[in-house]
C-alpha positions as CSV (number, residue, x, y, z in Angstrom):
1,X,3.2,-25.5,-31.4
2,X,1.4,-24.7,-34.5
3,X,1.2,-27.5,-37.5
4,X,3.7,-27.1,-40.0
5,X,0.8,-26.1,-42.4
6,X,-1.6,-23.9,-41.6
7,X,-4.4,-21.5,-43.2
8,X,-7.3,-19.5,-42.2
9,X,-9.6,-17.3,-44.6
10,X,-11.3,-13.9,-43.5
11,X,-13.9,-12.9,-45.1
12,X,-15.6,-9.7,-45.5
13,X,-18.8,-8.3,-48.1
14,X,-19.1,-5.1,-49.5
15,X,-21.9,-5.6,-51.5
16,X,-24.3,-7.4,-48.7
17,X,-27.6,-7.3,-51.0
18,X,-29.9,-10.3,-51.1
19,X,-28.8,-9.3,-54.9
20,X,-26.5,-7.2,-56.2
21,X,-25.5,-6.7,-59.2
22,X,-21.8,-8.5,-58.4
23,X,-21.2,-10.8,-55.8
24,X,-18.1,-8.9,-53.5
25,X,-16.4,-11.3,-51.9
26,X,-12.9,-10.1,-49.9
27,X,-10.9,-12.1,-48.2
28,X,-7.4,-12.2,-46.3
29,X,-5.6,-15.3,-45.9
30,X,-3.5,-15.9,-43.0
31,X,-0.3,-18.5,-42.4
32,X,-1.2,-20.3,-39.0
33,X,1.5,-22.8,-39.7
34,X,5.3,-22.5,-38.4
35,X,6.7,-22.6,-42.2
36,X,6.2,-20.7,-45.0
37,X,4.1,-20.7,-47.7
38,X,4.7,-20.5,-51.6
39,X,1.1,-18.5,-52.0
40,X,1.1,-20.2,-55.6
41,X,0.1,-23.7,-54.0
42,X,-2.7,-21.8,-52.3
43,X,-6.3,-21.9,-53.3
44,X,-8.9,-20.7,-52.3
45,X,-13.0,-21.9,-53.0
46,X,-15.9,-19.5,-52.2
47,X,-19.1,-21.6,-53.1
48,X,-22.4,-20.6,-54.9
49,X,-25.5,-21.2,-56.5
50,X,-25.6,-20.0,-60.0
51,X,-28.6,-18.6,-61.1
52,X,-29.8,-21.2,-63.8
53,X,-28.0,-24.1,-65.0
54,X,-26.2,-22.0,-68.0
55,X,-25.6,-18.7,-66.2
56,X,-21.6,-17.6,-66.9
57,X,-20.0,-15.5,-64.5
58,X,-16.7,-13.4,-64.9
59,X,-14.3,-12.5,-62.1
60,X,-12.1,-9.4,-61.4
61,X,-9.7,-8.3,-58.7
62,X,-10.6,-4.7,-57.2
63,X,-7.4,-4.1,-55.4
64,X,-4.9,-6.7,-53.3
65,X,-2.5,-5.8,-51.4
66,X,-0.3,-8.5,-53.5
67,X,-1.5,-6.7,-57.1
68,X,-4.5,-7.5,-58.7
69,X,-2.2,-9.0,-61.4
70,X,-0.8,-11.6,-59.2
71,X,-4.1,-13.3,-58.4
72,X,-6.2,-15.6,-60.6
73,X,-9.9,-16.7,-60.7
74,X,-11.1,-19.4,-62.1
75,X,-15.1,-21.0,-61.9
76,X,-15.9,-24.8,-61.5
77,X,-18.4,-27.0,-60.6
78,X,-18.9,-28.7,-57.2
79,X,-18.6,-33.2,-57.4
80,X,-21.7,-32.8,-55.6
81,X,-23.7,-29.7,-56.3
82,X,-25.8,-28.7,-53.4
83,X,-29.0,-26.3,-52.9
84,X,-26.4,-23.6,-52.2
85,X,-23.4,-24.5,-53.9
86,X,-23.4,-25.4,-57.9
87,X,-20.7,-23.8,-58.4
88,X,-17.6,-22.0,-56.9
89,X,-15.1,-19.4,-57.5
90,X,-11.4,-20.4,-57.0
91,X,-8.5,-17.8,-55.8
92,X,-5.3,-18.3,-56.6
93,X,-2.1,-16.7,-56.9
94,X,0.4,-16.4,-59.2
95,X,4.4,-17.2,-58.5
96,X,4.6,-13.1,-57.9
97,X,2.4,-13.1,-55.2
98,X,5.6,-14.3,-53.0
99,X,5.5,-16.1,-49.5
100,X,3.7,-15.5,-46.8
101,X,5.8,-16.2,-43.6
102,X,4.3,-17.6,-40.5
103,X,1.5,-15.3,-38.6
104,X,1.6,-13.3,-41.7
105,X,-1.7,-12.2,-44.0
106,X,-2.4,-11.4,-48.0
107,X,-4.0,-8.4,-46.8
108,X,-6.9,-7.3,-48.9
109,X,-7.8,-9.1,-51.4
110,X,-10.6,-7.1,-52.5
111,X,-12.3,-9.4,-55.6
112,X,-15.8,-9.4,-57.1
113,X,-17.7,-11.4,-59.9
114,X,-20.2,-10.5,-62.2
115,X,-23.2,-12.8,-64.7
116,X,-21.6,-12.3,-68.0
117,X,-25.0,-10.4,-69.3
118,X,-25.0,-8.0,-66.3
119,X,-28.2,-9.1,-65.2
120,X,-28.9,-9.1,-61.2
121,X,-28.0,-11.8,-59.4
122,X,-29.3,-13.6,-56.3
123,X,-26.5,-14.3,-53.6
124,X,-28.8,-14.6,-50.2
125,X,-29.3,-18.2,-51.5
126,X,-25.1,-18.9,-52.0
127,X,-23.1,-20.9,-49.4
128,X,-20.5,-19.0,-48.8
129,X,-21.9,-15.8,-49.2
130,X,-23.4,-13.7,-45.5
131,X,-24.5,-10.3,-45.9
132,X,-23.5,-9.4,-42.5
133,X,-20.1,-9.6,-42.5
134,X,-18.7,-6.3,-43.0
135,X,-15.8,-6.6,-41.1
136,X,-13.5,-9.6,-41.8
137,X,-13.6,-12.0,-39.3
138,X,-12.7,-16.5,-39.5
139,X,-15.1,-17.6,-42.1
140,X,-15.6,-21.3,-42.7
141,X,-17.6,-21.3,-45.3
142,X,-15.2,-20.9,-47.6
143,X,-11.8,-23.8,-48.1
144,X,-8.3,-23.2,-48.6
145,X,-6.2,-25.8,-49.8
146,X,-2.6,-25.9,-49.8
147,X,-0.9,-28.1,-52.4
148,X,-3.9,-29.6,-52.8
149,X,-4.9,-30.6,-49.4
150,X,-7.6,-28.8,-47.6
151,X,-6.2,-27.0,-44.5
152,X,-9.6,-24.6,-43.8
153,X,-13.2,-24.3,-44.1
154,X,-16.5,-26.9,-44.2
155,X,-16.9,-27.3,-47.8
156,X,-20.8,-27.9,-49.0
157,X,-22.6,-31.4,-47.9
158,X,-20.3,-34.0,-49.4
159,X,-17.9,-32.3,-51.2
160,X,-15.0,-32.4,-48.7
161,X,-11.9,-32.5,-51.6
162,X,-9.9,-35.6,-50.8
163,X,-6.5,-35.0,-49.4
164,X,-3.7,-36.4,-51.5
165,X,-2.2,-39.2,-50.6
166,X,0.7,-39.8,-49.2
167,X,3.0,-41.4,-51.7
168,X,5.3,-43.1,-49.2
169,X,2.2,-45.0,-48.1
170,X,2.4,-48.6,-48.7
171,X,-0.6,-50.1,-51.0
172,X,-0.8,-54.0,-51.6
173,X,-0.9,-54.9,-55.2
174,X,-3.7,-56.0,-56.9
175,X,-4.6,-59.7,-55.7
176,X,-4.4,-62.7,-58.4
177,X,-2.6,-60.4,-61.0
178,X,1.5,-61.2,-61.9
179,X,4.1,-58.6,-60.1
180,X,6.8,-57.8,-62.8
181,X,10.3,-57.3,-61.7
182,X,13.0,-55.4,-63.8
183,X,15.7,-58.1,-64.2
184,X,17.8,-55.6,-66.9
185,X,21.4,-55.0,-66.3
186,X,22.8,-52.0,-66.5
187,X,25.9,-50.6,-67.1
188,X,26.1,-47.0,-67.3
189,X,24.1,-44.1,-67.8
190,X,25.0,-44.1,-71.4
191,X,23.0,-47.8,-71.8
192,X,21.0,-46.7,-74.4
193,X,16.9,-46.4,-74.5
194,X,14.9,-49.5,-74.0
195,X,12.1,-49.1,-76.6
């Protein structure tokens, strides 16, 4: 039986230059889990090496099958930039992208992103990036994360995100410090404030 939660990321090019002069990737995200999924706790990171240190980028949606409208992209650095990944392009997805049931895709999410001053870039040296894949097909190289907790993909050398923890799990307190106990009585849910 499949986990409860489940994702996997295709991945396709359509610009498959060593440069280009935007970076095209399109991907389709599928539920591999047996429950379904509130897209809006999805993410997803495509990784790459910017062109210099203080290169800005901009992203736009082509065409998705969800409405360009209903997804988001955002840029951030990698915890531990690599030769190929300084920085990466998140996907998300607005509350009115919907659900996506079990066995169920996005479809095309047809996306792009562009150096703010137009200029050429390089992506033949970006992690997640493989000019030939023109077909969508499992791509690893990319991670989606579900609520915050990565669910697909090998993310660059030593920047596997942390899952979150599981708050029921038991921690021992601090050794040596005091442990403070609420001895208050109360009577109601009027009481008033402590302050």
């Amino acid at each position: 039986a499949p986990a409860a939660d489940g994702l996997t990321v295709q991945y396709r090019t359509s610009a498959s230059g060593a440069t280009a002069d935007q970076t095209e990737p399109w991907f389709k995200v599928r539920n591999t889990g047996s429950s379904t999924v509130q897209l809006s706790q999805v993410k997803v990171r495509y990784y790459f090496k910017a062109d210099s240190p203080d290169t800005s980028y901009r992203f736009a949606c082509s065409w998705a099958v969800r409405g360009c409208s209903a997804v988001t992209g955002t840029f951030g650095t990698p915890s531990n930039p690599t030769a190929t990944a300084d920085r990466y392009l998140e996907v998300g997805f607005t509350s009115a992208a919907g659900t996506l049931a079990p066995g169920a895709d996005t479809g095309d999410l047809q996306l792009r992103f562009h150096r703010s001053d137009w200029q050429t870039l390089r992506q033949s040296d970006d992690y997640s990036f493989d000019g030939a894949r023109t077909s969508y097909g499992d791509w690893d190289k990319v991670t989606a994360h579900l609520a915050g907790a990565t669910v697909w993909g090998t993310a660059p050398e030593g920047n596997d995100p942390t899952d979150p923890t599981d708050p029921t799990d038991p921690t021992d307190p601090p050794g040596g410090g005091q442990t403070l106990f609420d001895d208050f009585d109360y009577g109601s849910h009027t009481d008033p404030a402590l302050s």
